[in-house]
N, C-alpha and C positions, 0 to 999 in steps of 0.2 A: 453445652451444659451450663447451669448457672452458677453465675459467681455465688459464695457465700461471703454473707456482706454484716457486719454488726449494724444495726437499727437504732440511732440514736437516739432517737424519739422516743420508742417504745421503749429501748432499755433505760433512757432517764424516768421514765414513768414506774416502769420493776423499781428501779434502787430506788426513787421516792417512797414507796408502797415500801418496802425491806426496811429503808431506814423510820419510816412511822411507825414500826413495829418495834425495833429495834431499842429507840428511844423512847419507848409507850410507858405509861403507870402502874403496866401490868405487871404479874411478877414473872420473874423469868421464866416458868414452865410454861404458862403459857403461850410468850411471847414464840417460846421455840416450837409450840405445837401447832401455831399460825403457821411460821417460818417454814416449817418442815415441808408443810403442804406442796409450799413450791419450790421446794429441791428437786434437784434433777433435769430434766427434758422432759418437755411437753410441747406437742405440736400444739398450734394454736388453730380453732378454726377459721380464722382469718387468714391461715399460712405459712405464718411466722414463729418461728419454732423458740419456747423461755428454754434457760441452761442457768444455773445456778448452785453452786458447791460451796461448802460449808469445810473452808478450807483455816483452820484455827492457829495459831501459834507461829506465822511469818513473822520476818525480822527477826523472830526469841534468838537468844544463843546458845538453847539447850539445856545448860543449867545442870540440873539432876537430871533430866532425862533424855542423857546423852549417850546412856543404854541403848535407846531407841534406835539410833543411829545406824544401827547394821542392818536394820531390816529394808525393803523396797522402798517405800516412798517417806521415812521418815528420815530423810536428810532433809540439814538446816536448810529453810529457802528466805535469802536473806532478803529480798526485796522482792514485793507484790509485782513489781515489772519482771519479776522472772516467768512468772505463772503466766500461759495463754492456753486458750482453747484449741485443742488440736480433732479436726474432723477428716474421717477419713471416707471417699465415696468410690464405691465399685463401679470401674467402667464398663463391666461386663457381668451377665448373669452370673448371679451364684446358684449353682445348685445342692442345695439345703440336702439333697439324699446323699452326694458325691463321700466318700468316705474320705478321698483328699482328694483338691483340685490347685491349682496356683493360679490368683484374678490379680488384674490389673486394678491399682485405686488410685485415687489421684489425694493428695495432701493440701488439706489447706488450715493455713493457721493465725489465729485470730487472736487477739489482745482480750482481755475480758476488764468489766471496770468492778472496781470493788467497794464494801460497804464495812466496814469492820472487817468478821471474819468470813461474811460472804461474797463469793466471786460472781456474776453475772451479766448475763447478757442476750438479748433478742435478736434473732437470727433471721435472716432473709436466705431462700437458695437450698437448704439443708433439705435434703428428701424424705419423708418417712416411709418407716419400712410397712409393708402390709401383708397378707395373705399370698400373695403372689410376687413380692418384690422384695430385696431386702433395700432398707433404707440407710442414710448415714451414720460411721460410726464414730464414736466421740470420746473424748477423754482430755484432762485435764496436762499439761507438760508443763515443767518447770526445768532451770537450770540453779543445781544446787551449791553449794559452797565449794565444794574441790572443783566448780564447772563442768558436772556431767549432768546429763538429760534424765528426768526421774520422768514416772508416771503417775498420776492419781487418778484411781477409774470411779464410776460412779456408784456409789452404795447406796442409790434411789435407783435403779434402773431396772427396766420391764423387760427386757429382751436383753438376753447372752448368749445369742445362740453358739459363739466359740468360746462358753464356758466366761466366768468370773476376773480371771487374768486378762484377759481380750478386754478388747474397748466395747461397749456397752454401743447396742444399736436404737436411735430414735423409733421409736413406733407412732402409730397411728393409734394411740387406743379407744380416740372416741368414735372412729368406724367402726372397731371392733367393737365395741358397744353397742354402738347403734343397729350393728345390722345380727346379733347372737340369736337365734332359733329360740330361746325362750325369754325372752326380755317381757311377755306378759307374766309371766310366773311370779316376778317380783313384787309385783302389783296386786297379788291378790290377797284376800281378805284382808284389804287396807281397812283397819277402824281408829285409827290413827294417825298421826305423823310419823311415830316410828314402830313399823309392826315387828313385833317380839315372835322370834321362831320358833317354836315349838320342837321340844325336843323327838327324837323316834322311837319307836318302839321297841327298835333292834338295830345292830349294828354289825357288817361285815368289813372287819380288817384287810388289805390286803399292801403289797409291794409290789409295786407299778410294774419293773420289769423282772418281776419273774410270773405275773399274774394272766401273760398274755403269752401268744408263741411270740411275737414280734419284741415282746419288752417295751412298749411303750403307750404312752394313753392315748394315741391312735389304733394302738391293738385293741385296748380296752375297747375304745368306744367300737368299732366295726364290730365285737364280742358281745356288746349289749345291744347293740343294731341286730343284730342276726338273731338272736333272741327276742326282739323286740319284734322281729316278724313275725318266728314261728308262733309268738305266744297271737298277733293279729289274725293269723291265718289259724291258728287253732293244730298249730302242728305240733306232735310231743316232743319234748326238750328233752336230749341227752343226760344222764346221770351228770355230768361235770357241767353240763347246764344251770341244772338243779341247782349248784350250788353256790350261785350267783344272785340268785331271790328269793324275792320272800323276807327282803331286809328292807328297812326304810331308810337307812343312811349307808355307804359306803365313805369310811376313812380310811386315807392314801397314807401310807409312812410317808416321809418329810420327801418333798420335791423342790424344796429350796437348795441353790448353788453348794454343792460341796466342793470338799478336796480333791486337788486335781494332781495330775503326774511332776512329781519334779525331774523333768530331763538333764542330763549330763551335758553342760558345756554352757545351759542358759542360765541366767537370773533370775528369769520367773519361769514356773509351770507355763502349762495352758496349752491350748488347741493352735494359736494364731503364730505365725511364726514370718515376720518380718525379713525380706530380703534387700539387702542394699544398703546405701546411706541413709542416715535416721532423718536426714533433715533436706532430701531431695524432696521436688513438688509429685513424683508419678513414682512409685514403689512396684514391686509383686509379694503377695501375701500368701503364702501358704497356708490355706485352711484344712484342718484337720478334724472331723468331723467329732464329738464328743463320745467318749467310749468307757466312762469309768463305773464301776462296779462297788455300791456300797447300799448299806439298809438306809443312810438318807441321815442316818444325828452325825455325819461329821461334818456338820456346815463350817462356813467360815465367817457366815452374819451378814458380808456384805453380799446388798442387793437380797436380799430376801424376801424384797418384792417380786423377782424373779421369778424364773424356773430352771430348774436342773433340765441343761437342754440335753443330757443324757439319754433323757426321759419322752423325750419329744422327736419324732419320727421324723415332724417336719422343720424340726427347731425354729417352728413359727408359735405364738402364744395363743393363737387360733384354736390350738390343738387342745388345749387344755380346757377352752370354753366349750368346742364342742364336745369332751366328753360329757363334761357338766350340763351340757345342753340335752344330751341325748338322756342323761337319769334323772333329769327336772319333766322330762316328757315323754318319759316312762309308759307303756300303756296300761301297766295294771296301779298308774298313781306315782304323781315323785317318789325320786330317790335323791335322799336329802346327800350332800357331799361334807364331808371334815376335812378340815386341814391338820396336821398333824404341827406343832409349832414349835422350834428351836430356836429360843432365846436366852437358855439362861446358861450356856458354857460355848466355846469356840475351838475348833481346832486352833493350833498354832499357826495355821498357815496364812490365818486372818491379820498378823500380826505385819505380813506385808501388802495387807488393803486397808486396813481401817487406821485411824490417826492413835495416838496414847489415849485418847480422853475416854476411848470406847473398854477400856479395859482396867482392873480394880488388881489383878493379878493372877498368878496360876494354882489350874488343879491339875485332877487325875486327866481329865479330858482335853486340856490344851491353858486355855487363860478364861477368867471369871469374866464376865460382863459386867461393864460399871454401869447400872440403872441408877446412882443416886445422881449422875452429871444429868443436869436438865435438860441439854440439847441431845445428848445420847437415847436421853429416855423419851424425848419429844421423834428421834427419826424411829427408834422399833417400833413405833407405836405408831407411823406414820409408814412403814413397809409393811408394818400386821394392815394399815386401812387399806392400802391399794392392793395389798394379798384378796383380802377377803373379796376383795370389789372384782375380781375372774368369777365370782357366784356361787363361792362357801353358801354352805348355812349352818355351819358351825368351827367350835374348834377346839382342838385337844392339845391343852400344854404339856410339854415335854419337859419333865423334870422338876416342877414348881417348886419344889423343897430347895432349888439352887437358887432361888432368888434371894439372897442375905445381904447386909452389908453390916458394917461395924457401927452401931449407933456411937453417937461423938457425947451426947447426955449422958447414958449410962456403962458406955464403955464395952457393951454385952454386942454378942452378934442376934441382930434380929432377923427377921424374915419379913419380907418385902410384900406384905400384904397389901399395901395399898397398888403397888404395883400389878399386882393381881387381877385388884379388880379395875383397874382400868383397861386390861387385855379384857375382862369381859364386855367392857363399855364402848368398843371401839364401835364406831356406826360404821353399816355397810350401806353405800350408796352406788345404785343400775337403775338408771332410766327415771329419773329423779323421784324413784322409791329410797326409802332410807329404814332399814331393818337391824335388828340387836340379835345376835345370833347366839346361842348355846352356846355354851363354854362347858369344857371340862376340864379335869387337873387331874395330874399325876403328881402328886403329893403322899409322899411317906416320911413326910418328918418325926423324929427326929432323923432319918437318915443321914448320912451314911455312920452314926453310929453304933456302936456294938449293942444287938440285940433289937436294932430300932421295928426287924417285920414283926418280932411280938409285942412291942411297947408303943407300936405308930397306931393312931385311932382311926387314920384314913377320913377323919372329919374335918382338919384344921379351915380348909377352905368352905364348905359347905355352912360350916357355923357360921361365917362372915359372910357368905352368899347364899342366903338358901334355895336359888334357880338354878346353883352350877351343880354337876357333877363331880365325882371325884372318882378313879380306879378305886376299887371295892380291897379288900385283903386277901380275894381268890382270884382275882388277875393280877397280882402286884409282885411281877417278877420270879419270887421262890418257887415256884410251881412244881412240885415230880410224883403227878401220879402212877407214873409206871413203878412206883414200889408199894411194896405191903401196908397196910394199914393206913394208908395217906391221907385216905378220908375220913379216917375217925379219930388223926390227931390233928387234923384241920376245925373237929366239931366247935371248938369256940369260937372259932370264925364264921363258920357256918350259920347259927345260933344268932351272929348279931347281924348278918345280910337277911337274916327272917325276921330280927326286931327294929333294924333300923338301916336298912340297904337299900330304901325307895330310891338314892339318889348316888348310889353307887354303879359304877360299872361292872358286871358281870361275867362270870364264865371263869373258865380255864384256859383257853388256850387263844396267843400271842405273840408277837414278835420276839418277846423276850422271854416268857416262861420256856415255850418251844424248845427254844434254844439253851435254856438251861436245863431241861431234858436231858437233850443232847450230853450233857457235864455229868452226867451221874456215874460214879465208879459202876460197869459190868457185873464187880463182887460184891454191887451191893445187893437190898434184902428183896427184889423185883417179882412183882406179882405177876406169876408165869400164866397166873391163868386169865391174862390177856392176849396170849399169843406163846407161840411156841418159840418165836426166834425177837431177837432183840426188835431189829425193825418192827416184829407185827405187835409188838407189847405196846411201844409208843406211839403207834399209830392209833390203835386200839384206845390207850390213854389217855390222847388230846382231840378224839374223835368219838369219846364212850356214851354209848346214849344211855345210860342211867343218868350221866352227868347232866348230857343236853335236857333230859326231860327235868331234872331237877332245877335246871335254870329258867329253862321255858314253860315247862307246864306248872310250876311250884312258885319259885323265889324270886319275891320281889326284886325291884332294881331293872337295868338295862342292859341285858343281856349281850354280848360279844365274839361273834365265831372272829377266828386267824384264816384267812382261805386255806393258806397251807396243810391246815390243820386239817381241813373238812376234805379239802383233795387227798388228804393219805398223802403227803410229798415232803421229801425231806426239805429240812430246814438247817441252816448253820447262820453263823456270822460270813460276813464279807466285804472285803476292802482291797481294791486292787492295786493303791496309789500310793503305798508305805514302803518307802525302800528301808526305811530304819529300822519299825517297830512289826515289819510285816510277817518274817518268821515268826515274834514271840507272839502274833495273833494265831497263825498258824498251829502253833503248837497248843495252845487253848485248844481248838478245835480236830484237836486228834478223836477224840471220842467219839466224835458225830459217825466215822467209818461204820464204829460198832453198832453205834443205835440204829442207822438212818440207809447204810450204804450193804446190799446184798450183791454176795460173787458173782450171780447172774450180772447185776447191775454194771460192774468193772467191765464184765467182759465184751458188754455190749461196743460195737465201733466207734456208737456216738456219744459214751460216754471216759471221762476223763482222757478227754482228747490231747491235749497241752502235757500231760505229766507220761501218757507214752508215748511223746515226738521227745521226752527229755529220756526216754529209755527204761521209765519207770512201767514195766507193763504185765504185770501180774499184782493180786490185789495184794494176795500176802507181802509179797517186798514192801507196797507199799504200807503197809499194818505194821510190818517189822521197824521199818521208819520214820514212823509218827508215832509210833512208841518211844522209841528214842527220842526223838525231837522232843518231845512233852517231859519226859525225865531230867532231859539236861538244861533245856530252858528250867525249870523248877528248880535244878540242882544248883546254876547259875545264879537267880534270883538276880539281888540289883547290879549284879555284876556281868549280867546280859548286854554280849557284845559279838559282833557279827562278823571280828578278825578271831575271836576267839572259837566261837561256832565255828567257824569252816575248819580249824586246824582240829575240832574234837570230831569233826564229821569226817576228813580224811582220816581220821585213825580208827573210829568207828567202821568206816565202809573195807578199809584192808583187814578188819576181820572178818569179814563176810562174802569178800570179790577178791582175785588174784590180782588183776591189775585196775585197782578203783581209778576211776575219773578225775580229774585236778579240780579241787573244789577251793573257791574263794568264796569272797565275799557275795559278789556278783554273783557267782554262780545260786547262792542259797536266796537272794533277789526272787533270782529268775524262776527257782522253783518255788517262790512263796507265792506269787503272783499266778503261778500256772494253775496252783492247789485253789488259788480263791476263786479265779477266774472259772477253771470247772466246778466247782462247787457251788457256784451262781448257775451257772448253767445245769447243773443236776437239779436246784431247786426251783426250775420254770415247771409249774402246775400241768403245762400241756405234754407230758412226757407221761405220764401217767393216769389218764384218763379212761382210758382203756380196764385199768384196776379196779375201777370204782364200782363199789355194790351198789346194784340199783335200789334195791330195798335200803340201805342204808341213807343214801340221798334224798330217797322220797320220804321214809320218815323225818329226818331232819328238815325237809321244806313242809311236811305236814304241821309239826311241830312250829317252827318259823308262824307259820298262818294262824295256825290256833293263838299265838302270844299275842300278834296283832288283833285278832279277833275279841281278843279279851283284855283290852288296856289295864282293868282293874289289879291284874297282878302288878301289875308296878308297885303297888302299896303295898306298905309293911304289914305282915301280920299282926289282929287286932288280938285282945283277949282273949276270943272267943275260940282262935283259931288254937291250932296244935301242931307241932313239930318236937318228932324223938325220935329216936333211934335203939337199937338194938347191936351190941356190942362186946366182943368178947376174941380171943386167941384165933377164932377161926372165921369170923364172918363180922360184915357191918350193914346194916340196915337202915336207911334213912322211913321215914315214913310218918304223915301228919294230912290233916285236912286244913279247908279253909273256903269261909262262902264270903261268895260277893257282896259287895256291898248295899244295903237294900234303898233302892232311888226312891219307889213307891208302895204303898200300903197293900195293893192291890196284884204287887207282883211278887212270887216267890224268887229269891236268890238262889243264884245257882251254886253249890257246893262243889267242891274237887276233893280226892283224897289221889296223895300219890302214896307208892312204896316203890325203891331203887335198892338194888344189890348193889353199893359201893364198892365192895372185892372180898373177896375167898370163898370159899367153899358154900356151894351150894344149900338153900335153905327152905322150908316151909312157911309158907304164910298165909295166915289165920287171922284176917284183919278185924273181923268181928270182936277179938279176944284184945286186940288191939286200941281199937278208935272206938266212938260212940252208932255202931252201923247197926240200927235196930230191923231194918228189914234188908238183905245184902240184895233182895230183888229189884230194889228198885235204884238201884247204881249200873250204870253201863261203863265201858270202856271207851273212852275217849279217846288213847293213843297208847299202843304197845311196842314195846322195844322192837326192833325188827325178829322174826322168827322164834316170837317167845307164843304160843294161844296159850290159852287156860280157857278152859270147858267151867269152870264150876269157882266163882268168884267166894266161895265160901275159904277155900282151899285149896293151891295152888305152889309149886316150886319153883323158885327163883335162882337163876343162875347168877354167875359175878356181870355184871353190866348191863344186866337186865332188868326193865321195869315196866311199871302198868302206870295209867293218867283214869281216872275213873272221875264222872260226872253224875249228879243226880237227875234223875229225870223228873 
């Protein structure tokens, strides 16, 4: 094996090149946006692999933020001679499937030379990892002020395949590059230096692993490969096929590194578990394959160039081009890929990987991100370039109304707009193409103010950018169509996605509305004639095709299925990694039983597998006790505490059982994590496939086709056009025309008229008495809700979620 050797030569040429930067004219954002570039590991093609960390505040004494101090890695390091590069190399195969295995690595550890507050240094010997090999792992060691060993890992790094906590593995990424399945994709319709992406025409949400049987974007991609056959060979696609296409973009919920398990007896979480002396030259590692369960926002920031190697079958990064590769070369035409993007809040658990300077203070969600520190705001912004550079061609901010800071002029909190659009400005660079990719924003400011979903204009970003996106007011969280009259006290929302929604995001149904479904009191006012039973109402609700055709056959903007939504499959929150806060997540999500979960479904063997090995094995016990749970947590409020929980939950269960189980702390852990853990696994799409109407899926990918076929509805309705409704105690009526835009003198525009039953009671519809239809024969049907005909377009009755798409001939 080779030594690993620091390169004198080449690393005096690094810290020459760092320090002219360093000491340049420029102003400091920029300087740090050069800087940033070459953070981290990079193999070189030469060989010789750069290492370089942005390691701030050596020598300090602390000072005021000696708070920091308890955390991982923010112990004093008083002298730069404490700090070396510590690489660790596997003597033996890793196998990346192994759920645990124990490898041999050998230690080698290196002096780094420093520039200010950057460490670096050029490497000979270091292996990179690749497709078929894993390569060296690396990380930063120091000895701190009381003389113990800290760690600092890398918050530029490409490969974690043992998760965020684990030392970060060198890759190869310009073979990866070099050799990706679509690398001419990049390239095309270059009329430019930097070609501007185009946004889609539609877009399919989905959550990586419950999207697939496997749970990971190795399932994905085999899922779209098999598709990608039948549709070459012209063989027909499954209903749960169906509902895979027909979209021109797929956006993933966030596969940046999240929160991981904190174990009993360690210092830090994580997958990698170190055996021996910390400072022998040959260890054994126990690798523990990653296994955690969450919707993807509880990042921790560092490495967010990364990937949630949860997520990854092969916990190679490979895995992730090739999905991208497989829907860039699609056969019926790309399928554009989003990144889903968390930057602007952190779990807490960030607090022992990232240094102070990354952090402003705390929220509801863990601690604020400091974007005004310039070096801070030069690496997100350099984790967003190397993110997008796996082969995004867009991307959707998470939360943008959290970008604030306390302006020091006028003493007010602003909102960090300029930050904004520099997340849309980042260039993405593959195969020395360089493209500006779509951006969209989830922005509802004023949020989280009282009243803000009817006082937010859902425009703040759009005004300043008029190329981005923004979520619309009909996908923006609040969502509960499974009750009465929803759509007709949504109509002023509705009204401005037809006056001014060209550049909104559309639909109803989402990771998040979904799921606020789910939260609806049972007693509340629930339009039954969706369904007879709780489950079929909101299925029926965030799957209703009066909705779909009012999104795709009618209203402008850019329309949004939820997969889950479209599979009929239940949805909840979930987070497997909380021992603190993980019952009063749990108890949130008692409701979802009601909405989501049928007795059948309990009784099934493969499901809620974990909560009957805990003896939980009939559904009502388990109804009767997340009833409870959900009361006392509420009754608790800020006084929620988990010594206090288990002594109310022994006295609870002795009214109910003669000799109850000894319940601690631990024990209500362990059933919190079982409840989330099944409950991910009840929301994998491929459990219910089987359920799927096929009339249902094929209208809906009809629909899909027809939107694409007609980009024109993107635009806002003109003048000329018409949108009203019909309104009262027992029914709601959506219904309006609108023609195309007219290109040529010579060609007639083509007209649409919809009408949609939004909900109640069945009605009559006389569109002639309606709209301007001077001859009703010469309108055909375009697209009918599933199992509605009408014989005679003069005069016809409309059931609750039923509706007609009518074209001029």
């Amino acid at each position: 094996m080779t030594d690993i050797t620091l390169v004198e030569e080449a690393t005096q040429e690094f810290l020459n090149w760092v320090s002219a930067f360093t000491y340049s004219d420029e102003d400091v954002f920029y300087r740090a946006r050069v800087l940033a570039t070459r953070l981290g590991a990079y193999y070189r093609p030469d060989g010789l692999t750069e290492i370089a960390f942005w390691v701030p505040d050596v020598g300090h004494s602390g000072g005021r933020y000696r708070e920091w101090t308890d955390t991982s890695h923010h112990y004093q390091i008083k002298n730069s001679r404490n700090i070396y590069l510590e690489v660790l190399t596997p003597l033996e195969r890793i196998d990346f499937q192994a759920p645990q295995q124990v490898i041999s690595f050998r230690r080698d550890r290196i002096p780094l030379k420093r520039q200010q507050d950057y460490f670096c240094g050029v490497f000979s010997g270091m292996r990179p990892g690749t497709r078929e090999q894993a390569g060296c792992f690396y990380q930063l060691r120091y000895v701190d002020a009381q003389n113990q060993l800290q760690t600092i890992g890398d918050v530029m790094a490409c490969s974690l395949p043992y998760g965020v906590f684990a030392p970060a593995e060198l890759y190869d990424i310009d073979h990866l590059q070099k050799h990706r399945p679509d690398l001419a994709y990049f390239g095309q319709s270059k009329q430019a230096n930097t070609i501007k992406v185009l946004p889609p025409r539609n877009i399919l949400q989905l959550h990586v692993s419950t999207a697939s049987k496997s749970g990971s974007l190795a399932g994905l991609t085999h899922l779209y490969q098999s598709i990608a056959h039948k549709l070459n060979t012209q063989t027909p696609l499954t209903p749960a096929e169906e509902n895979y296409i027909g979209y021109d973009a797929v956006q993933l919920l966030p596969i940046e590194p999240i929160v991981e398990y904190q174990v009993e007896g360690k210092t830090r979480p994580g997958f990698w578990d170190e055996d021996g002396n910390s400072l022998s030259a040959h260890l054994k590692i126990t690798l523990n394959k990653p296994d955690t369960r969450n919707w993807g926002y509880d990042i921790v920031l560092a490495a967010s160039s990364a990937i949630n190697p949860a997520l990854l079958e092969s916990l190679r990064p490979d895995e992730l081009v090739d999905f991208i590769a497989t829907l860039h070369l699609f056969p019926t035409g790309p399928i554009q890929v989003i990144y889903d993007l968390v930057y602007g809040h952190t779990d807490n658990q960030a607090k022992a990987l990232l240094n102070r300077h990354f952090f402003s203070g705390s929220n509801m969600y863990g601690q604020d991100v400091n974007h005004q520190n310039p070096i801070v705001r030069a690496l997100l912004l350099e984790m967003q370039r190397r993110k997008i550079n796996t082969g995004a061609d867009g991307i959707r901010v998470d939360g943008a109304q959290d970008f604030k800071f306390l302006n020091p002029q006028s003493g007010q909190i602003d909102y960090d707009d300029d930050y904004l659009r520099e997340m849309s400005r980042v260039p993405q660079e593959i195969g020395g193409n360089q493209r500006q990719l779509f951006a969209i924003f989830e922005d509802g400011r004023p949020w989280p103010q009282e009243g803000w979903e009817e006082s937010s204009t859902y425009l703040d970003v759009i005004q300043q950018q008029p190329d981005v996106y923004q979520w619309g007011p009909l996908i923006f969280a609040h969502n509960t169509p499974a009750l009465n009259h929803f759509w007709d006290k949504k109509w002023r929302r509705v009204c401005e996605v037809m006056s001014q929604g060209s550049h909104w995001i559309t639909g109803c149904g989402n990771h998040d509305t979904l799921r606020r479904g789910t939260q609806v009191d049972p007693q509340a006012n629930i339009n039954w004639n969706l369904g007879k039973t709780m489950p079929e109402v909101i299925r029926q609700a965030y799957d209703n095709p009066a909705v779909t055709l009012l999104f795709y056959g009618f209203s402008p903007g850019l329309p949004m299925d939820f997969l889950n939504a479209t599979m009929r499959t239940p949805w909840c929150f979930f987070r497997n990694t909380d021992d603190i806060y993980g019952l009063k997540v749990v108890a949130e999500e008692a409701r979802f039983l009601d909405w989501q979960i049928e007795p059948e479904i309990y009784a099934d063997v493969t499901a809620f597998v974990r909560l009957k090995q805990l003896g939980i094995t009939t559904f009502d016990n388990l109804r009767v006790f997340m009833a409870w749970l959900a009361e006392t947590v509420t009754d608790l409020g800020d006084g929620y505490d988990l010594d206090v929980l288990a002594q109310l939950c022994k006295e609870f269960l002795a009214t109910k059982v003669d000799s109850p189980a000894q319940i601690t702390p631990q024990t209500l852990r362990t059933f919190a994590k079982a409840y989330m853990e099944d409950c991910h696994d009840l929301c994998r799409v491929d459990r219910y496939i089987a359920n799927l109407d096929p009339q249902q899926t094929r209208f809906n990918l009809a629909l899909r086709l027809y939107r694409q076929a007609h980009p024109w509805l993107n635009n806002n309705l003109n003048s000329e056009d018409r949108f009203e409704r019909i309104s009262d105690d027992e029914k709601t009526i959506f219904y309006g025309m609108r023609s195309e835009p007219a290109e040529t003198e010579d060609k007639t525009p083509k007209r649409l008229v919809l009408v949609t039953h939004m909900g109640g009671a069945a009605t009559n519809v006389t569109l002639a008495d309606w709209l301007p239809l001077d001859d009703i024969s010469q309108w055909r049907i375009a697209l009918a809700s599933p199992g509605l005909a009408v014989e005679n377009l003069g005069s016809f009755k409309l059931k609750d979620s039923q509706g007609l798409l009518l074209e001029s001939m």
